[in-house]
PDB file of N, H, CA, C and O in Angstrom:
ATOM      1  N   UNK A   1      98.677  89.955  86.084  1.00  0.00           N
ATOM      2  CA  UNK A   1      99.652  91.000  86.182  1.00  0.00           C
ATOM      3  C   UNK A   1     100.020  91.150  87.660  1.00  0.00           C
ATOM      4  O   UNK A   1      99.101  91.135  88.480  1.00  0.00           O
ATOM      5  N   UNK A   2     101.517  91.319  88.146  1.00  0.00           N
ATOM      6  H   UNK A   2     102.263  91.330  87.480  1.00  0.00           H
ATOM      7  CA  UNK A   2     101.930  91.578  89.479  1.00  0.00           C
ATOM      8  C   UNK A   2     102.597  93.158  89.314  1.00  0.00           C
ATOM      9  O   UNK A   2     103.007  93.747  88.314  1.00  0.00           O
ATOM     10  N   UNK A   3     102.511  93.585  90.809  1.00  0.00           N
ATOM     11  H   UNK A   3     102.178  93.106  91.622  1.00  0.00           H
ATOM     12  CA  UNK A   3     102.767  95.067  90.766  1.00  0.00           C
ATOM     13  C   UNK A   3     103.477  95.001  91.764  1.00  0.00           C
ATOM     14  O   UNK A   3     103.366  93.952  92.399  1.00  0.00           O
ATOM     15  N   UNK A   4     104.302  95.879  92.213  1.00  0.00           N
ATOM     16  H   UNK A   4     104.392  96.732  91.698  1.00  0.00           H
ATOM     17  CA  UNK A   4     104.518  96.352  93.570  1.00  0.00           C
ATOM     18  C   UNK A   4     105.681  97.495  93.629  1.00  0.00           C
ATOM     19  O   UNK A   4     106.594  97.666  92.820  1.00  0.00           O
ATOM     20  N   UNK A   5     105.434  98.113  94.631  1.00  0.00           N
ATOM     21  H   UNK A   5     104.692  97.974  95.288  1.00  0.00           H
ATOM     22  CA  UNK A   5     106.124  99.844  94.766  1.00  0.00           C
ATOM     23  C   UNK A   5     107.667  99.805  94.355  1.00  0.00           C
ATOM     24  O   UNK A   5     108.416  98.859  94.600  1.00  0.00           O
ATOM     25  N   UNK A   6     107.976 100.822  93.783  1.00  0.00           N
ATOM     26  H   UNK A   6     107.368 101.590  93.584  1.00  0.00           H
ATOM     27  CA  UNK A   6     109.746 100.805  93.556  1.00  0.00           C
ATOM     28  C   UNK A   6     110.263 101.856  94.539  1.00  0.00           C
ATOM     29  O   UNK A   6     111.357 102.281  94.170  1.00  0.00           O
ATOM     30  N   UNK A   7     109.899 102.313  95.476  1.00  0.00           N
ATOM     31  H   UNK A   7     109.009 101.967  95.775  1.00  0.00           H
ATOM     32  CA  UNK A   7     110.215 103.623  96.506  1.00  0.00           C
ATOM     33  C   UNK A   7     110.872 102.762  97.694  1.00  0.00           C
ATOM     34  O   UNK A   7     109.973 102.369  98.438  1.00  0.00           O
ATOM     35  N   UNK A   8     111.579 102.526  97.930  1.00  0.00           N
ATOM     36  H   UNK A   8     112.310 102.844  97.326  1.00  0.00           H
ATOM     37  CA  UNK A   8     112.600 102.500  99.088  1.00  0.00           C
ATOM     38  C   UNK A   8     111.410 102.908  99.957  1.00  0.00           C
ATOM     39  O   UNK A   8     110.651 101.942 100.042  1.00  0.00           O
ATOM     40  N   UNK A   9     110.949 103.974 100.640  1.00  0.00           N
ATOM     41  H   UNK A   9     111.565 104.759 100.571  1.00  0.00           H
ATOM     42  CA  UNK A   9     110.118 104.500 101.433  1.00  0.00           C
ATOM     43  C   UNK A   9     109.041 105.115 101.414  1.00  0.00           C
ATOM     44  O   UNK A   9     108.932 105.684 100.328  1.00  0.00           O
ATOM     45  N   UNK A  10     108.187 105.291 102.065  1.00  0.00           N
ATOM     46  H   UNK A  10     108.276 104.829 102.947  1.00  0.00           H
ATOM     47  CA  UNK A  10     106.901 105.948 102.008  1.00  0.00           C
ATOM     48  C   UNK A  10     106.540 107.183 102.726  1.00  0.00           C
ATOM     49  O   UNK A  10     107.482 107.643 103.371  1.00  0.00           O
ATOM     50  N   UNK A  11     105.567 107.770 102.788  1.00  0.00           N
ATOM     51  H   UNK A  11     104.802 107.396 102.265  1.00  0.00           H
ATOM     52  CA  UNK A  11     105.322 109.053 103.124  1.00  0.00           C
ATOM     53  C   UNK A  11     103.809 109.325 103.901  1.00  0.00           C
ATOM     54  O   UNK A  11     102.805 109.773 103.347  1.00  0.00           O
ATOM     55  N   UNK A  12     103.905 109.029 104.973  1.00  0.00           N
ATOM     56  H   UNK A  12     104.720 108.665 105.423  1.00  0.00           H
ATOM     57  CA  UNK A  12     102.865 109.145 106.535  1.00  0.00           C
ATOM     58  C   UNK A  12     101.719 110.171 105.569  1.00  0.00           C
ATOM     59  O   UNK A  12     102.126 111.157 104.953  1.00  0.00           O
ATOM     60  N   UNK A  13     100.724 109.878 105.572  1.00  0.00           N
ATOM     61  H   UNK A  13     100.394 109.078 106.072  1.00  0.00           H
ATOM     62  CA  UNK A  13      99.260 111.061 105.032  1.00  0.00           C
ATOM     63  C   UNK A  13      98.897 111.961 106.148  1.00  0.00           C
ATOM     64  O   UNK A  13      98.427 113.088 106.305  1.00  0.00           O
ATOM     65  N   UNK A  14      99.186 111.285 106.628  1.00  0.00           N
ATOM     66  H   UNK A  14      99.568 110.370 106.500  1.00  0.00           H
ATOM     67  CA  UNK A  14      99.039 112.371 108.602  1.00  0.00           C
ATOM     68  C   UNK A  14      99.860 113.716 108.648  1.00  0.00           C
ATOM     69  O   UNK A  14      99.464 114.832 108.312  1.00  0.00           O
ATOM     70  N   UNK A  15     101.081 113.356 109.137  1.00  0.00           N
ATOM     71  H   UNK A  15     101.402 112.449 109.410  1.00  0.00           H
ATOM     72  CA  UNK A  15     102.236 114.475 108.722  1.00  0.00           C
ATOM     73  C   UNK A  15     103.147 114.735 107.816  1.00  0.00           C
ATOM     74  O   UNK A  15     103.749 115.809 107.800  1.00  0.00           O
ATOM     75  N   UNK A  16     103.315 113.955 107.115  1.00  0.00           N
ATOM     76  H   UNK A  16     102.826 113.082 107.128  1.00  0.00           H
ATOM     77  CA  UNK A  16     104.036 114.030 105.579  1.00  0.00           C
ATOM     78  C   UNK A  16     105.233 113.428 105.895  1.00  0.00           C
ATOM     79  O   UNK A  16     106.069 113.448 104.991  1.00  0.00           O
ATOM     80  N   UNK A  17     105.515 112.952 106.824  1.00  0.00           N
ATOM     81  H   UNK A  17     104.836 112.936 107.559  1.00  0.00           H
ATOM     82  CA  UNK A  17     106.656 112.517 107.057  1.00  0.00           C
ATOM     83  C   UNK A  17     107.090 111.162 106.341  1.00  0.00           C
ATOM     84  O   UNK A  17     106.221 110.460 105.824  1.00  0.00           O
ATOM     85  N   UNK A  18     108.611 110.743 106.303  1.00  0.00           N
ATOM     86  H   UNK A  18     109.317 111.314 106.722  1.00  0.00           H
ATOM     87  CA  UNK A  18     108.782 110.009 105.327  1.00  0.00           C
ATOM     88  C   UNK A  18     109.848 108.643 106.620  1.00  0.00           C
ATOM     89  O   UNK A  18     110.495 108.759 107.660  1.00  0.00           O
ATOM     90  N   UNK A  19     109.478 107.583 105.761  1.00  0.00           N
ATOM     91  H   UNK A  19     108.952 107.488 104.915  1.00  0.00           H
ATOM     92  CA  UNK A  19     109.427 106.398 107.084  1.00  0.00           C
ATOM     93  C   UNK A  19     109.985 105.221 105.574  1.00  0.00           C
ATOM     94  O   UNK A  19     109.302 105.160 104.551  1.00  0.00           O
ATOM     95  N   UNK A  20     111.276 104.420 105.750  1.00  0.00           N
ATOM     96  H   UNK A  20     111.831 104.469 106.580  1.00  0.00           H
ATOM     97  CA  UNK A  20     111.834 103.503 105.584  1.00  0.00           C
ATOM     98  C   UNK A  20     111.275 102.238 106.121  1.00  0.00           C
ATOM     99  O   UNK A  20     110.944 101.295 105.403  1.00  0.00           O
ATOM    100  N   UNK A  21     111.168 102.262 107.661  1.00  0.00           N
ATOM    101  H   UNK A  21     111.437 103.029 108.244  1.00  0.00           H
ATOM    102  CA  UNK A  21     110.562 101.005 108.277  1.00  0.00           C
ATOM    103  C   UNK A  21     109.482 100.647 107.871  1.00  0.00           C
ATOM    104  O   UNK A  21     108.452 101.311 107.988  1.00  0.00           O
ATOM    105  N   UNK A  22     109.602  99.180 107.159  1.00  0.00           N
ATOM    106  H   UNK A  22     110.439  98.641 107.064  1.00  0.00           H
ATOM    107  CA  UNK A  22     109.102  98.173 106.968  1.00  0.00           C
ATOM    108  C   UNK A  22     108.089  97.780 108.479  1.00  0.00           C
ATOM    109  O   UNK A  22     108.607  97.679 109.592  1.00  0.00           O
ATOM    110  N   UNK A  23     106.579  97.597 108.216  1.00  0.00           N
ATOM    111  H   UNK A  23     106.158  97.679 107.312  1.00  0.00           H
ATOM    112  CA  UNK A  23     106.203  96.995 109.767  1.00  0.00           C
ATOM    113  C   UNK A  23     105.642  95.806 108.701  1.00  0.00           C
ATOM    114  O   UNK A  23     105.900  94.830 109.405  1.00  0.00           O
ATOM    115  N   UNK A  24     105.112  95.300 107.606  1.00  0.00           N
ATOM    116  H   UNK A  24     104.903  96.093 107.034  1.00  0.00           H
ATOM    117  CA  UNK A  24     104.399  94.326 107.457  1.00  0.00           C
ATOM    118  C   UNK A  24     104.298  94.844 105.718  1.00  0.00           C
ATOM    119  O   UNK A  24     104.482  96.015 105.387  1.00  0.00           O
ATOM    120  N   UNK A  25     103.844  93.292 104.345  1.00  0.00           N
ATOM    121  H   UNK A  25     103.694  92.341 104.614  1.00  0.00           H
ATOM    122  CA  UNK A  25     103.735  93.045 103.328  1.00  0.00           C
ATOM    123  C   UNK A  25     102.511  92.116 103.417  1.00  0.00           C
ATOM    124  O   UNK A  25     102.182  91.212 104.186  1.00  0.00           O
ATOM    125  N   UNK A  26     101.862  92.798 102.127  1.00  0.00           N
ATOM    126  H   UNK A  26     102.129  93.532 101.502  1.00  0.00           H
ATOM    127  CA  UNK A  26     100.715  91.712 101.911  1.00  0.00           C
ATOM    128  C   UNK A  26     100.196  91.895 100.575  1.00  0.00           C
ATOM    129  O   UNK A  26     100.891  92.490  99.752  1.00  0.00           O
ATOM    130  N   UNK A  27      99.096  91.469 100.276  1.00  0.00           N
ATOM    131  H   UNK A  27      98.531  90.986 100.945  1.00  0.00           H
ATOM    132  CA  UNK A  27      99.510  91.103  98.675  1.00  0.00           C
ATOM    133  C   UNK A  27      97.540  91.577  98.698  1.00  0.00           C
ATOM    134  O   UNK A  27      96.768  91.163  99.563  1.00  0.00           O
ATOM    135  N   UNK A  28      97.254  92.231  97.868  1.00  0.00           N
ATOM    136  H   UNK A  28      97.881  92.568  97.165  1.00  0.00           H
ATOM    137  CA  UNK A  28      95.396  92.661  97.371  1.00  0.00           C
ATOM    138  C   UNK A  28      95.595  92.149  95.617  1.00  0.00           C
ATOM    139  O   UNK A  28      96.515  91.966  94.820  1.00  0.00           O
ATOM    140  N   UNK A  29      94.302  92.084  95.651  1.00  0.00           N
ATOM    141  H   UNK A  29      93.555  92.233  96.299  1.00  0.00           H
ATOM    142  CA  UNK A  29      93.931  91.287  94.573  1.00  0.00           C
ATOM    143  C   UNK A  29      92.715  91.699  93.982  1.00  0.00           C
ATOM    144  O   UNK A  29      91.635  91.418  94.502  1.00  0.00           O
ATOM    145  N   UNK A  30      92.797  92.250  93.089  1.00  0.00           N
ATOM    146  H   UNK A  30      93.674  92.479  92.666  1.00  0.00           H
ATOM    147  CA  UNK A  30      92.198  93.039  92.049  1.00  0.00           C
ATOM    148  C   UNK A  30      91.013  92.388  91.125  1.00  0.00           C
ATOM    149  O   UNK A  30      90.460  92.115  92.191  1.00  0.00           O
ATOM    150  N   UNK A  31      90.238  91.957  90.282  1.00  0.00           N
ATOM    151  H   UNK A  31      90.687  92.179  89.416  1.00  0.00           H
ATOM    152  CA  UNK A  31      89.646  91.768  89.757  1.00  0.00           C
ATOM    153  C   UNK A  31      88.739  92.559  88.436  1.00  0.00           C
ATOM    154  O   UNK A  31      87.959  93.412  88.860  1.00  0.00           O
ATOM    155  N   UNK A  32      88.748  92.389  86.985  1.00  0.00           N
ATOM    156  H   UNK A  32      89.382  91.696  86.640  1.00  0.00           H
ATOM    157  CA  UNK A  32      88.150  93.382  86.415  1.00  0.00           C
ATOM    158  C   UNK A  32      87.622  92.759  85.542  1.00  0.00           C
ATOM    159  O   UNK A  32      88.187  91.667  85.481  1.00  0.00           O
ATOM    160  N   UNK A  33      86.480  92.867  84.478  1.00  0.00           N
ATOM    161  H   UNK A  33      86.020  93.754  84.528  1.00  0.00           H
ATOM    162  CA  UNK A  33      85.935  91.842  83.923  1.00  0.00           C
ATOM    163  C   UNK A  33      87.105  91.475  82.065  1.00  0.00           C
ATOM    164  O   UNK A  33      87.934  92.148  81.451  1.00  0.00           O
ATOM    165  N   UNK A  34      86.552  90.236  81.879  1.00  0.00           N
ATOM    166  H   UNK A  34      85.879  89.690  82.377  1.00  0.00           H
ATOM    167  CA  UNK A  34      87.192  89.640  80.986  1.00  0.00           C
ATOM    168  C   UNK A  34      87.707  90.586  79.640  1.00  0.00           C
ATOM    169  O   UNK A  34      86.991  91.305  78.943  1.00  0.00           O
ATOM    170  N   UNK A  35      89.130  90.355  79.514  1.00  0.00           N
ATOM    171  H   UNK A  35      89.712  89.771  80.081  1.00  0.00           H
ATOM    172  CA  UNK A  35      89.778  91.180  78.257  1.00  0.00           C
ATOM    173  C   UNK A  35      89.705  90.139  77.034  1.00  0.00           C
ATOM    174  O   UNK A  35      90.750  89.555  77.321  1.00  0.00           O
ATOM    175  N   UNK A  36      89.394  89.681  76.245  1.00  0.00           N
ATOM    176  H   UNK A  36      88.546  90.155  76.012  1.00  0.00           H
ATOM    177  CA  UNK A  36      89.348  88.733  75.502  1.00  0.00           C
ATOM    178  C   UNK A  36      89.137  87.372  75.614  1.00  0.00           C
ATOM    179  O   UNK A  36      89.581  86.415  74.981  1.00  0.00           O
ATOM    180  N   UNK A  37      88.365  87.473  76.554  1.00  0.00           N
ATOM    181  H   UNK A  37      88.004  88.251  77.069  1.00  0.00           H
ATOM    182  CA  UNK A  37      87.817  86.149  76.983  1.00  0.00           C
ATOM    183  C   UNK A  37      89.013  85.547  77.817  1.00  0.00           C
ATOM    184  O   UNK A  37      89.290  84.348  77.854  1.00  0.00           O
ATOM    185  N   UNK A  38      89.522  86.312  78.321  1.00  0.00           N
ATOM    186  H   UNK A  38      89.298  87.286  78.291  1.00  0.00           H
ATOM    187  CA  UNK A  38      90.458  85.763  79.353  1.00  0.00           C
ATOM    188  C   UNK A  38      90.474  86.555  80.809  1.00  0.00           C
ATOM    189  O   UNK A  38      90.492  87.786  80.799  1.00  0.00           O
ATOM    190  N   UNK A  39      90.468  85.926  81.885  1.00  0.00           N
ATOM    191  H   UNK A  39      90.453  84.927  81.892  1.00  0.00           H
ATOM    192  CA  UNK A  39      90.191  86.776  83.109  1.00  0.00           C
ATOM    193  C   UNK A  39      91.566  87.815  83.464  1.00  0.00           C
ATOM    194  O   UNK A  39      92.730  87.687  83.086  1.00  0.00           O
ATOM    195  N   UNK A  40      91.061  88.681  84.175  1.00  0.00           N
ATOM    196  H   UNK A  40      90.115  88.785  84.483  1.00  0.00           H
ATOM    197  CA  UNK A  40      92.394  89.584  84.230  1.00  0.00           C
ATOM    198  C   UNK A  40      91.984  89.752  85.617  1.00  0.00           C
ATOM    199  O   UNK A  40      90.848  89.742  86.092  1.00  0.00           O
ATOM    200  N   UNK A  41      93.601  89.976  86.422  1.00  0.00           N
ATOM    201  H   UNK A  41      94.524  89.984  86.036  1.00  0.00           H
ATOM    202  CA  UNK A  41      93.545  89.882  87.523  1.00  0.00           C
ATOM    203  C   UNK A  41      94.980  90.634  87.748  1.00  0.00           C
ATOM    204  O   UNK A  41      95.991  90.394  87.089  1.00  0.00           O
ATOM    205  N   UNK A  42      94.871  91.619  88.838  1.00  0.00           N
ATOM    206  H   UNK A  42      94.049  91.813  89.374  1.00  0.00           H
ATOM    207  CA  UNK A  42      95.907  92.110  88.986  1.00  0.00           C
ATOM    208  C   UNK A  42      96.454  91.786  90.620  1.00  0.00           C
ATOM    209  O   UNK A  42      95.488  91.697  91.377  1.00  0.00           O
ATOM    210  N   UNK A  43      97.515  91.633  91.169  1.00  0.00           N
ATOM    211  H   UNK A  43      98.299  91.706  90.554  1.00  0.00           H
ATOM    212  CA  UNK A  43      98.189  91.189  92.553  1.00  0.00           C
ATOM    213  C   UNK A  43      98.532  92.300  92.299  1.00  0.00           C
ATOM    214  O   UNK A  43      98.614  92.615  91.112  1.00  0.00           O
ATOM    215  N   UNK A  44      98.910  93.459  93.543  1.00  0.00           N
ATOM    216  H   UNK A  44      98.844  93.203  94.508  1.00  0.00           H
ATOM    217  CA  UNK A  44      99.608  94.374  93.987  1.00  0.00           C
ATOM    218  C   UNK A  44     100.343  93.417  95.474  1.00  0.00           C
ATOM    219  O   UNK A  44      99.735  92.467  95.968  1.00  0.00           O
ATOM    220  N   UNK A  45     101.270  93.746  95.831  1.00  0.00           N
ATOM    221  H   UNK A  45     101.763  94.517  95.429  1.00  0.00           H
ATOM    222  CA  UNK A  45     102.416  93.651  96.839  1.00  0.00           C
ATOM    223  C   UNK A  45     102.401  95.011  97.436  1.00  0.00           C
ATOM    224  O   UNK A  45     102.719  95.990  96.762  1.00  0.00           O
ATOM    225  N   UNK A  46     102.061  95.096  98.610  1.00  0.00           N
ATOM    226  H   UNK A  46     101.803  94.300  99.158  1.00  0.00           H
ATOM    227  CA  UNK A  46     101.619  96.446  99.405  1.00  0.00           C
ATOM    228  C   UNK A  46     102.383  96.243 100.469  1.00  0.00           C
ATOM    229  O   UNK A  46     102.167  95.331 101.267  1.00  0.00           O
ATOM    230  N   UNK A  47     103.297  97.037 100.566  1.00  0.00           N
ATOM    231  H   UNK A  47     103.473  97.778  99.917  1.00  0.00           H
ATOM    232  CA  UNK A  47     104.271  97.494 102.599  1.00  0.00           C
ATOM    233  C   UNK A  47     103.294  98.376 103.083  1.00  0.00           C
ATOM    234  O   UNK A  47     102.689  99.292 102.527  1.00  0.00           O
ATOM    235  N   UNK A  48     103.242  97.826 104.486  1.00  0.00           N
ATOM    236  H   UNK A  48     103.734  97.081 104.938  1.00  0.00           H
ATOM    237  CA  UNK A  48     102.996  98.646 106.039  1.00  0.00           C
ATOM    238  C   UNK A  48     103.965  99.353 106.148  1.00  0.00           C
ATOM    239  O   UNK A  48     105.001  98.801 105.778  1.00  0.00           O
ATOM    240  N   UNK A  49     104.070 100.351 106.504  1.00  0.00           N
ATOM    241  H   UNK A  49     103.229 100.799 106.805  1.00  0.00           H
ATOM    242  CA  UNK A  49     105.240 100.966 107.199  1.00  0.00           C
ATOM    243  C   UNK A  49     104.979 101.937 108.653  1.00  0.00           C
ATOM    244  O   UNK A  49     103.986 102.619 108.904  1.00  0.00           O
ATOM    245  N   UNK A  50     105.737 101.820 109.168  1.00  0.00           N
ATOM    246  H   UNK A  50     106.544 101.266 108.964  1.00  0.00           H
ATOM    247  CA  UNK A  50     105.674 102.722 110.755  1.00  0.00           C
ATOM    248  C   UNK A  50     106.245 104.177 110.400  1.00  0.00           C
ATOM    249  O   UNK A  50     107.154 104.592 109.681  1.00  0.00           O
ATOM    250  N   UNK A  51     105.372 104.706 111.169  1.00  0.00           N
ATOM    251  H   UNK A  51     104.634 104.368 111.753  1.00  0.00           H
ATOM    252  CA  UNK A  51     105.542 106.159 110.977  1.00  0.00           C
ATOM    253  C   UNK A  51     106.447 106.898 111.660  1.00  0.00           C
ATOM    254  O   UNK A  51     106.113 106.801 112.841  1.00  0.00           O
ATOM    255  N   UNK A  52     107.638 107.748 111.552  1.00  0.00           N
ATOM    256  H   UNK A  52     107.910 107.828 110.593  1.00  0.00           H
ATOM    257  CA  UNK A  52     108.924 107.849 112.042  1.00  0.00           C
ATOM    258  C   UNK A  52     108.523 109.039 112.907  1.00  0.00           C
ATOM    259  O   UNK A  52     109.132 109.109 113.975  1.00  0.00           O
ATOM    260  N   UNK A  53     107.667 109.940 112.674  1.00  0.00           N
ATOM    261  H   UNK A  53     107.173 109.884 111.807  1.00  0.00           H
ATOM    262  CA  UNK A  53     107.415 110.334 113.837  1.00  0.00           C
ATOM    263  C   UNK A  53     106.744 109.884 115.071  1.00  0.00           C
ATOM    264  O   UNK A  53     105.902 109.004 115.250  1.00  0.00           O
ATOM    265  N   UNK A  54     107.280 110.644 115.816  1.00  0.00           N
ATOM    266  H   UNK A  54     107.963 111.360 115.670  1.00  0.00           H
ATOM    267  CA  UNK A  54     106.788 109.814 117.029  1.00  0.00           C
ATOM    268  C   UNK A  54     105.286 110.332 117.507  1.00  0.00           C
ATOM    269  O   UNK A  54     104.424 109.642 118.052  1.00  0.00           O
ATOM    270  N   UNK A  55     105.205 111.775 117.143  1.00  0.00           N
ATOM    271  H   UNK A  55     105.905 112.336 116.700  1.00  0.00           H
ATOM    272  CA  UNK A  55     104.117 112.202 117.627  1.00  0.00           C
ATOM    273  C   UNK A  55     102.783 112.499 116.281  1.00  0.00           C
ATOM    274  O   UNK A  55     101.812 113.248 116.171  1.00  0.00           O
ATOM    275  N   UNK A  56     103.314 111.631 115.595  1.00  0.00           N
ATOM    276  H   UNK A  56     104.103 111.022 115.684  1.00  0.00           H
ATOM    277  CA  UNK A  56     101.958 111.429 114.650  1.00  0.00           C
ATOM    278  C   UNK A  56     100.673 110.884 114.993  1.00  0.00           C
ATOM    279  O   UNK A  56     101.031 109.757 115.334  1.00  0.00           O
ATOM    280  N   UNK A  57      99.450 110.899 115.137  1.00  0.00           N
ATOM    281  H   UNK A  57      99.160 111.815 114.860  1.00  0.00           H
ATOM    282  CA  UNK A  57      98.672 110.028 115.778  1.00  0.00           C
ATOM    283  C   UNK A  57      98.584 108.781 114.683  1.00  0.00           C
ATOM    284  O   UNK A  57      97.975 107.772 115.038  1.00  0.00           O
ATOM    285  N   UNK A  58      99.006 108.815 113.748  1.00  0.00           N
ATOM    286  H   UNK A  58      99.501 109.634 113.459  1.00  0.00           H
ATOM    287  CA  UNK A  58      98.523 107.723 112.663  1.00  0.00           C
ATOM    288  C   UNK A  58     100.151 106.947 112.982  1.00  0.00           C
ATOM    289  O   UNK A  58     101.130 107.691 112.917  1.00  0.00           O
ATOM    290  N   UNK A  59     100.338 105.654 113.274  1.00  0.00           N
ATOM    291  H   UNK A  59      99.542 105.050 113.326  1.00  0.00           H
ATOM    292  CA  UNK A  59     101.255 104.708 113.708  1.00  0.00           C
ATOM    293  C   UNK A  59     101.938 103.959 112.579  1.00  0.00           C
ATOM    294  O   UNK A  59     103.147 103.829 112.386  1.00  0.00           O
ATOM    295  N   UNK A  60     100.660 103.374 111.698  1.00  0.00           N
ATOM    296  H   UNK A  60      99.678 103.479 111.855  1.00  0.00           H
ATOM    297  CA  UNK A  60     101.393 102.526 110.425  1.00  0.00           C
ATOM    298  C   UNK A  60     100.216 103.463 109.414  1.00  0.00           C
ATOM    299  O   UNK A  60      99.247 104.169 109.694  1.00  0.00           O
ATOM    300  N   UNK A  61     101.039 102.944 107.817  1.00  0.00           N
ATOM    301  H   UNK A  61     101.826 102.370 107.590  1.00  0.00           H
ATOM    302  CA  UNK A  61     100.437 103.443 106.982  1.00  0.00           C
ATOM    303  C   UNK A  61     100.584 101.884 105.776  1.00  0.00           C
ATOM    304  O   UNK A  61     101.118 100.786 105.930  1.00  0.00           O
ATOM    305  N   UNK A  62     100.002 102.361 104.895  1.00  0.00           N
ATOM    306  H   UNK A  62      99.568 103.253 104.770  1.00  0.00           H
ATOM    307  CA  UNK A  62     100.248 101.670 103.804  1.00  0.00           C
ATOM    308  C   UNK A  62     100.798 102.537 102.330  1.00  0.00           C
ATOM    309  O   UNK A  62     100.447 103.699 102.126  1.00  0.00           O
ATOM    310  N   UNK A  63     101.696 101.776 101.379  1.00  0.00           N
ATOM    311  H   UNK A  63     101.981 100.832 101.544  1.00  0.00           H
ATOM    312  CA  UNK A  63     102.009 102.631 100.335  1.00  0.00           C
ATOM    313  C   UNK A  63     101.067 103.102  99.491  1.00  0.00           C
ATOM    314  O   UNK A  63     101.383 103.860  98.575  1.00  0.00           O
TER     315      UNK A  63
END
């Protein structure tokens, strides 16, 4: 199974602020034990994003 966010943008956990910029994509990989004798494995597709404030101490986040 592949996943990945449908939000245009994300939202800083620091200040709540909300940030478009893209800084970086990468892909985690899940693992859970066998559904019918077949392995299951899930890919998520995860954005970095930069935090639009400037005076946030937290810089990038993830979705």
């Amino acid at each position: 199974m592949r996943a990945r966010g449908q939000n245009s943008d994300g939202c800083c956990p620091s200040c709540g602020g909300r940030s478009a910029r893209v800084h970086d994509r990468y892909r985690r990989q899940l693992q859970d034990v066998p559904l019918a004798c077949r392995r299951v494995q899930i890919v998520l597709e995860v954005r970095r994003f930069v935090c639009a404030n400037s005076e946030c101490p937290q810089r990038t986040f993830t979705e």
